[in-house]
Residue frames as a rotation matrix with the C-alpha (Angstrom) as fourth column:
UNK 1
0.819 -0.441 -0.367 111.24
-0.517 -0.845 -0.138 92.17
-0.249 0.303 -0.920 89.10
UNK 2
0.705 -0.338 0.623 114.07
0.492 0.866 -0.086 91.41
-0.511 0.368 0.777 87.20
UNK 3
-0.137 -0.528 -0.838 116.99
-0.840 -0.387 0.380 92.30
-0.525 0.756 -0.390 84.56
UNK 4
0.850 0.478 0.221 117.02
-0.196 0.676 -0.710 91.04
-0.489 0.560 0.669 81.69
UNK 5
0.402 -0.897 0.185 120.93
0.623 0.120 -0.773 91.88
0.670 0.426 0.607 81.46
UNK 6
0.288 -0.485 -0.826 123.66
0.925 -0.081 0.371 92.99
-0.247 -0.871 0.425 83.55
UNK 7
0.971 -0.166 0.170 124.86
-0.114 -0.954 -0.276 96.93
0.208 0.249 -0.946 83.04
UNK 8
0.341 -0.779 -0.527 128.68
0.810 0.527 -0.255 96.77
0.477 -0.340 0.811 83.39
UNK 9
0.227 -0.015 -0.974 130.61
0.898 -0.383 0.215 99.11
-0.376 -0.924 -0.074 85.59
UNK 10
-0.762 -0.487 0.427 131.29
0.607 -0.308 0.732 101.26
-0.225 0.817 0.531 82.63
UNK 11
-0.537 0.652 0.536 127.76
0.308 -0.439 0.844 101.66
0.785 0.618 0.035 81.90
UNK 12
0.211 0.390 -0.896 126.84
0.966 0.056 0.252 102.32
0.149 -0.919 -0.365 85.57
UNK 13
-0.297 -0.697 -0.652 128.88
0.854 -0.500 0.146 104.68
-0.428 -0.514 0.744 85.74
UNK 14
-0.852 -0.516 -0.089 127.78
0.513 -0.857 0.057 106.56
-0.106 0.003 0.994 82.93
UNK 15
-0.264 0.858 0.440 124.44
0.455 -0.291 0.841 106.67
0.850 0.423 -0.314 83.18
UNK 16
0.206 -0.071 -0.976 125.22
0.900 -0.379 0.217 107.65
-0.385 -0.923 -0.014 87.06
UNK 17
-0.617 -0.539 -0.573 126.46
0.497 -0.832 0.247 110.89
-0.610 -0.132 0.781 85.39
UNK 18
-0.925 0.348 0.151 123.47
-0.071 -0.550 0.832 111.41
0.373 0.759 0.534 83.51
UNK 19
-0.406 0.825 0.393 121.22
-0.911 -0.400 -0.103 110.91
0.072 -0.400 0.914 86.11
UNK 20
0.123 0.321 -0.939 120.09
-0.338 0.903 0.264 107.20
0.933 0.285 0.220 85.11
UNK 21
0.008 -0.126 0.992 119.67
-0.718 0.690 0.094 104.63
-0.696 -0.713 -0.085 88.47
UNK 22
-0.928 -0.372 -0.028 121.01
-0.366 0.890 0.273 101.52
-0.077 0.264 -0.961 87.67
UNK 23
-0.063 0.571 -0.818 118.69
-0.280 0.777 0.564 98.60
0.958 0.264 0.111 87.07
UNK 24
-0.344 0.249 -0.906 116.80
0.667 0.744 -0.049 97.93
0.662 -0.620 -0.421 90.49
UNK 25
0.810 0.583 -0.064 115.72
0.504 -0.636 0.585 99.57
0.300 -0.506 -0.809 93.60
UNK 26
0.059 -0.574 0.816 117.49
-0.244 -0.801 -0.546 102.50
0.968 -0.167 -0.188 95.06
UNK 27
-0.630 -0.508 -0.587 118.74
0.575 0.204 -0.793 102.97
0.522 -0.837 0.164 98.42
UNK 28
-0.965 0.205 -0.164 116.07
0.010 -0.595 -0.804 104.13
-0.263 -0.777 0.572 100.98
UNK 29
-0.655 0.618 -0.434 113.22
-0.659 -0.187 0.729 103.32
0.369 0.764 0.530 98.56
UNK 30
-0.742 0.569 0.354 110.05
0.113 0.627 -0.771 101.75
-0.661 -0.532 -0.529 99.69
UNK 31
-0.587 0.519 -0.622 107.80
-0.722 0.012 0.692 99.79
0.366 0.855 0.367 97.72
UNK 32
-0.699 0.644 0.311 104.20
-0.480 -0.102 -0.871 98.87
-0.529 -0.758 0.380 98.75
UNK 33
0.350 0.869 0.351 101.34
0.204 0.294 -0.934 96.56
-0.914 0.398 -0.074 96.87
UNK 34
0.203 -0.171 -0.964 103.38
-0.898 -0.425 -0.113 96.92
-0.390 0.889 -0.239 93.93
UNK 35
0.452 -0.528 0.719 104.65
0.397 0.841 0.368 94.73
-0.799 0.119 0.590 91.17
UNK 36
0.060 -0.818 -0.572 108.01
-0.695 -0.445 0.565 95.82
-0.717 0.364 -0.595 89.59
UNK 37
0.986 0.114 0.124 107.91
0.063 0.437 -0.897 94.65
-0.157 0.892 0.423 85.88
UNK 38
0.490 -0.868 0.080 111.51
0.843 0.496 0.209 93.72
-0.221 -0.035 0.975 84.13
UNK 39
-0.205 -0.957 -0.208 114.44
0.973 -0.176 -0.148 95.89
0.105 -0.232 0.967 84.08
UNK 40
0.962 0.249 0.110 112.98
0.134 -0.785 0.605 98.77
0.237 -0.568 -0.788 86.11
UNK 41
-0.325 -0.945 -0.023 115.15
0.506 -0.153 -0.849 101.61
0.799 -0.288 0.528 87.30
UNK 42
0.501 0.754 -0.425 114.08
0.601 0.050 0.797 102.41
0.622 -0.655 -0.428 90.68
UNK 43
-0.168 -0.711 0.683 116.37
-0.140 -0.669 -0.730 106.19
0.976 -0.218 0.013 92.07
UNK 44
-0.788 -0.504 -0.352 117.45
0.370 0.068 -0.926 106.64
0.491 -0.861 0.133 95.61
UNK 45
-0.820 0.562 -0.103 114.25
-0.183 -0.429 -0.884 107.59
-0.542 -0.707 0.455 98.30
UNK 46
-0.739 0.550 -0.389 111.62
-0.644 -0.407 0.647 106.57
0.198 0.729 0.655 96.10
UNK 47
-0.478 0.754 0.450 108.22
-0.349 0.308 -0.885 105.85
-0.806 -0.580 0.116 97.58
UNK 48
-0.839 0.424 -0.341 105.62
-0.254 0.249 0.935 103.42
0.481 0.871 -0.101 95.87
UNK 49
-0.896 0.386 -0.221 102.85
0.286 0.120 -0.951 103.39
-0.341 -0.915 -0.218 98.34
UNK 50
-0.484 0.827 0.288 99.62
0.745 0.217 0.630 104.90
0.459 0.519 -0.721 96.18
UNK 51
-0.911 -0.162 -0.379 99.96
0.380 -0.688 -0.618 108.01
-0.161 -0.707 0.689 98.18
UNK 52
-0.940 0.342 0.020 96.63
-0.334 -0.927 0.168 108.80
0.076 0.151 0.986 96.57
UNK 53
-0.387 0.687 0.615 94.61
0.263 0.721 -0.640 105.65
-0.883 -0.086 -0.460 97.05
UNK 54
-0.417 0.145 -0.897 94.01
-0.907 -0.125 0.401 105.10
-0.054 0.981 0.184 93.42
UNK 55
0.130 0.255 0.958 91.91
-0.185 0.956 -0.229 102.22
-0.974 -0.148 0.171 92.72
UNK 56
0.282 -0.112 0.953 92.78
0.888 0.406 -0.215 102.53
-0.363 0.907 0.214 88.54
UNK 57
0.678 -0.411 -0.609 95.36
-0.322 -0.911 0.257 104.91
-0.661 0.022 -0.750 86.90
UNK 58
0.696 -0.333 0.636 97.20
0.650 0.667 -0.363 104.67
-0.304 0.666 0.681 83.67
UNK 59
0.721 -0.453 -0.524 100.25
-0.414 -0.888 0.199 106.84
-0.556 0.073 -0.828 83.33
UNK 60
0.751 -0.316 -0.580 103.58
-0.652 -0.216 -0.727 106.50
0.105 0.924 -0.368 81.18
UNK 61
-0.299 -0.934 -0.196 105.72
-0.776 0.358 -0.520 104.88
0.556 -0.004 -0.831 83.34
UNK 62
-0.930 -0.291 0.224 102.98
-0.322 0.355 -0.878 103.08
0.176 -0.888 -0.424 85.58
UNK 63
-0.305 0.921 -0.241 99.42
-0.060 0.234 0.970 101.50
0.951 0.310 -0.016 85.70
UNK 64
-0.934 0.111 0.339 97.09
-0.310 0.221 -0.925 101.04
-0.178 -0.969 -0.172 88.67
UNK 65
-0.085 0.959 -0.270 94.43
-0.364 0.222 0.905 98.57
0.928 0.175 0.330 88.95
UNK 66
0.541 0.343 -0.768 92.43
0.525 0.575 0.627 97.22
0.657 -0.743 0.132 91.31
UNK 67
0.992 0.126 0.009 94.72
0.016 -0.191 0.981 99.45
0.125 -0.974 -0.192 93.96
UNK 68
0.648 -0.757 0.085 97.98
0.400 0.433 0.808 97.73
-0.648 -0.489 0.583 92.83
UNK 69
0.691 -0.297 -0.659 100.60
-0.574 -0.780 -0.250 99.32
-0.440 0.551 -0.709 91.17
UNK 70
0.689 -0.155 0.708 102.54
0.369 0.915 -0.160 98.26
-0.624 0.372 0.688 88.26
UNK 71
0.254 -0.485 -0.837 105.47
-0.420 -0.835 0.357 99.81
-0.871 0.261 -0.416 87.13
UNK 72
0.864 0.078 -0.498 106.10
-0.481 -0.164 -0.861 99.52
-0.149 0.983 -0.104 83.33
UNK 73
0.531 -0.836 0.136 108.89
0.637 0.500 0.586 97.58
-0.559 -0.225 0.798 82.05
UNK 74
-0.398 -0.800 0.450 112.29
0.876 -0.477 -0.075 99.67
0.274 0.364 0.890 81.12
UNK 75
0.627 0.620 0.471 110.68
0.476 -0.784 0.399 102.58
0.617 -0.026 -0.786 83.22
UNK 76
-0.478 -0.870 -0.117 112.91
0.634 -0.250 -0.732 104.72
0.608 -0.424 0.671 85.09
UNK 77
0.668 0.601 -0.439 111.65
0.684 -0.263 0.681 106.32
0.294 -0.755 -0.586 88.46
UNK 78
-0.084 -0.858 0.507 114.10
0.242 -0.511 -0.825 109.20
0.967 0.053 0.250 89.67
UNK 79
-0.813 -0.223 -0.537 115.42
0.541 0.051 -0.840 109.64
0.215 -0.974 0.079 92.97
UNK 80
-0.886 0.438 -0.154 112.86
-0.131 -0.554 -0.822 111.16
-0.446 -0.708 0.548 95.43
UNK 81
-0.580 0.774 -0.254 109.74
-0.408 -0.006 0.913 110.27
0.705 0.633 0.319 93.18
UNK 82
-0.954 0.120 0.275 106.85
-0.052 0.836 -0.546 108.96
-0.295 -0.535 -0.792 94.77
UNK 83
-0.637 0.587 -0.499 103.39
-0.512 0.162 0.844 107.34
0.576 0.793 0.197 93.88
């Protein structure tokens, strides 16, 4: 995981008022057997854990093979989400 640029405090802010998490993981968030692809936004309580034991799963913001999850790059996860 990664940025590929910084957000300044400007643009934190307002994408904090539209809902947007910064670039990165959230507070309280827990990520499992994953791999977090580049500038992922990752919201506050958000579980990555394969809650369904997927062994292959292709969705919009996320892929599973083999078991492991891959979150999309520039995907945005919102607070409380979980997978």
């Amino acid at each position: 995981m990664g940025g590929d640029y910084y957000e300044s405090i400007e643009e934190q802010r307002s994408n904090s008022e539209k809902g947007i998490p910064p670039i990165g993981i959230g507070e309280g968030s827990l990520v499992q057997n994953a791999i977090l692809d580049h500038n992922v936004r990752i919201g506050r309580n958000v579980r990555i854990v394969n809650q369904h034991g997927r062994e292959n799963y292709d969705g919009p913001d996320f892929t599973i093979r083999d078991g492991i999850t891959v979150i999309h790059k520039d995907a945005t996860l919102s607070d409380n989400t979980v997978i």
